[in-house]
N, C-alpha and C positions, 0 to 999 in steps of 0.2 A: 504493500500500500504506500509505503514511503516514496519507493522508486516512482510510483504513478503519479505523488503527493507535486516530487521534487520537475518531472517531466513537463508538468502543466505549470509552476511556477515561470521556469527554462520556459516556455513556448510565451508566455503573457509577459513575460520580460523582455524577448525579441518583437513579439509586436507593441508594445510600449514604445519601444526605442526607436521601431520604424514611424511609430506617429509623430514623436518629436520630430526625427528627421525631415518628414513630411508637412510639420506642421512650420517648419520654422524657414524651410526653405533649399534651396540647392547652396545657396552662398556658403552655407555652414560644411557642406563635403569641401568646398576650396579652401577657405579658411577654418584656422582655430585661434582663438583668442583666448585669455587666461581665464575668463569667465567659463566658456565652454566646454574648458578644461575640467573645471569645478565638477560642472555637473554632470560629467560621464563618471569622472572620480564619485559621485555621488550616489550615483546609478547602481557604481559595481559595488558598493558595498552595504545599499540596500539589497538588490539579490544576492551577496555571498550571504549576512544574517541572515535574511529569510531561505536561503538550501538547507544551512545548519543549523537552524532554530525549527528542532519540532513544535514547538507551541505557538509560532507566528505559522496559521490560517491563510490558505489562497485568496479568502475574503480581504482580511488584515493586510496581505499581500498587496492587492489591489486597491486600497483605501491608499495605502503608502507610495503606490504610482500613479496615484490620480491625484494627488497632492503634489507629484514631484514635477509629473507635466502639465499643470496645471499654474504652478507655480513659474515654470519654465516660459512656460508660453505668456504668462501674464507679465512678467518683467521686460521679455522682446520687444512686447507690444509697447511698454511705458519707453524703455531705451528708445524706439521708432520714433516717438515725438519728443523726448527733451534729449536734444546735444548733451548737458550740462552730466545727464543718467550716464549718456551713453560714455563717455569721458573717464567718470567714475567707474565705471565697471567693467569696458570694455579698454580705456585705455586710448591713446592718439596717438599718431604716429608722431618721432624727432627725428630732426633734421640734423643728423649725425656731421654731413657736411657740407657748407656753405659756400660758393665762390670758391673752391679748393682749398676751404681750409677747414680744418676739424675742430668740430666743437668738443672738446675735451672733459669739460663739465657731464654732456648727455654721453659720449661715448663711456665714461668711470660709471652713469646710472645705469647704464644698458649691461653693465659687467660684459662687456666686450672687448678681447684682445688684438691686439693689431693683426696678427696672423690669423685669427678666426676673421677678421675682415677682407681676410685678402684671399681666404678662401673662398667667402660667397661671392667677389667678386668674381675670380675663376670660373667660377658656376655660372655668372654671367659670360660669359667671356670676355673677360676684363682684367689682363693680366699687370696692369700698373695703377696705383694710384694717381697717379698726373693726368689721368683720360675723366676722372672725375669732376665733376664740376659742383654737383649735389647729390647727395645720397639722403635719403630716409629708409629708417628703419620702421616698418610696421606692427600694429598690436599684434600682430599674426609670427615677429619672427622675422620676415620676409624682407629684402629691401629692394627699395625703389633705386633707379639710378639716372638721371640727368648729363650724359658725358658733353666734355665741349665739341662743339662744331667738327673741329679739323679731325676729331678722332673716330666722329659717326661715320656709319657706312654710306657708302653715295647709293640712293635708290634710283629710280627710274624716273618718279618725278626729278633728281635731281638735275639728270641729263635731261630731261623734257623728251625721255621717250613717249610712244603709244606704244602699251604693251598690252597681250589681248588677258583679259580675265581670265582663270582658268578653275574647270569644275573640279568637288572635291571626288576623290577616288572611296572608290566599295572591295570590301572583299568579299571574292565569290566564290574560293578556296585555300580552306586551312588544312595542313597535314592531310590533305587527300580528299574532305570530303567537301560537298558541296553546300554552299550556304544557300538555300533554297527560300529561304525568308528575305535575304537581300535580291535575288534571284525577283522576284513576286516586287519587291518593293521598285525597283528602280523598271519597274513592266516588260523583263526579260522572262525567256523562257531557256530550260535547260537545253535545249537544242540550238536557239542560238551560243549558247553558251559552248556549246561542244564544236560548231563547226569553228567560232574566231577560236578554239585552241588549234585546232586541226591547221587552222592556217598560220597558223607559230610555231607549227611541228612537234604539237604535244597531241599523241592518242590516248594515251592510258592517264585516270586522273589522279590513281592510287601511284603516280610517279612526280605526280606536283605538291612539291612542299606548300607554294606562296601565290597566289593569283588575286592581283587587285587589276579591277577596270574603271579608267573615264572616260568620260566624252570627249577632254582635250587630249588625252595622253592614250589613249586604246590600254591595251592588256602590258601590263607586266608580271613577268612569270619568276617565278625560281624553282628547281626541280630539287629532287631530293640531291641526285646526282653532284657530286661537288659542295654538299651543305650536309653531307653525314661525319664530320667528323668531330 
């Protein structure tokens, strides 16, 4: 009975968790803030007590996660309309540096070290400080980067080209088998599907590792052949 007790807890816990998700937004899978941090840490250790407590009730259970998302979703909503909330508890982003020069003060609050900064730099592909112009670090962690002029990459507006738009690509084959819902979705059918491989010199599809296709770019393949190693 326990194991059945403990199974239905586990199940109302995961849809709990999906309602916040749902409730609060997509934003919250891209970001995390130290707030939201809270409250997953809050999360798990309402369900590890209520696994290990036989005398907390799937009822009691429930009472305690309609409190917690209830709670959750009601503060989102006050943070949406006062800046001042949102500040407080979510946090603002610092302007770590300004005009190329570093604000020393916010970098000591952020407990950030010069080589932890020049990592995430890297991550940008940003291998010098001198291409900096302004950097902020975000409530999330993340940082924003502003580089000067001479060190951005030249775009296509820069040249004053006309360059054509290009659609995005679908995959229509993973590890051999056929994606049949992308197939349906973009109004193909598996037959056209087999003849544009046939005209790239692929017959068999249990020998295709990789097949995305666009409307700009046609089919790109990769076979297992050369990618088994």
């Amino acid at each position: 009975m326990d194991y059945i007790i403990n199974g239905m807890k586990l199940v109302i816990g995961i849809i709990a968790f999906m309602v916040v998700i749902r409730l609060l937004g997509k934003k919250h899978l891209a970001e995390m803030t130290p707030y939201d941090i809270i409250y997953l840490i809050m999360f798990g250790g309402i369900l590890e007590e209520t696994l290990y407590d036989r005398k907390t009730s799937v009822f009691m259970f429930l009472f305690s996660l309609g409190i917690w998302v209830s709670a959750i979703y009601i503060i989102e909503k006050l943070v949406a309309k006062s800046n001042t909330l949102r500040v407080v508890l979510k946090g603002e982003p610092d302007q770590l540096i300004e005009n190329g020069k570093i604000n020393k003060k916010l970098f000591d609050k952020n407990q950030l070290e010069m080589e932890q900064l020049r990592t995430m730099l890297r991550q940008q592909g940003i291998f010098s400080l001198r291409e900096v112009k302004d950097l902020y670090i975000e409530p999330g962690g993340e940082i924003s980067i502003n580089q000067y002029a001479k060190f951005k990459a030249v775009t296509a507006a820069d040249l004053k080209l006309e360059l054509e738009e290009e659609d995005p690509s679908v995959l229509l084959i993973d590890e051999g088998q056929i994606q049949e819902e992308v197939l349906h979705a973009i109004g193909k059918t598996r037959q056209w599907l087999m003849d544009g491989l046939s005209q790239e010199g692929y017959k068999v599809i249990d020998e295709i590792l990789y097949c995305e296709w666009s409307n700009s770019h046609g089919f790109f393949i990769q076979s297992y052949k050369g990618n088994d190693k």
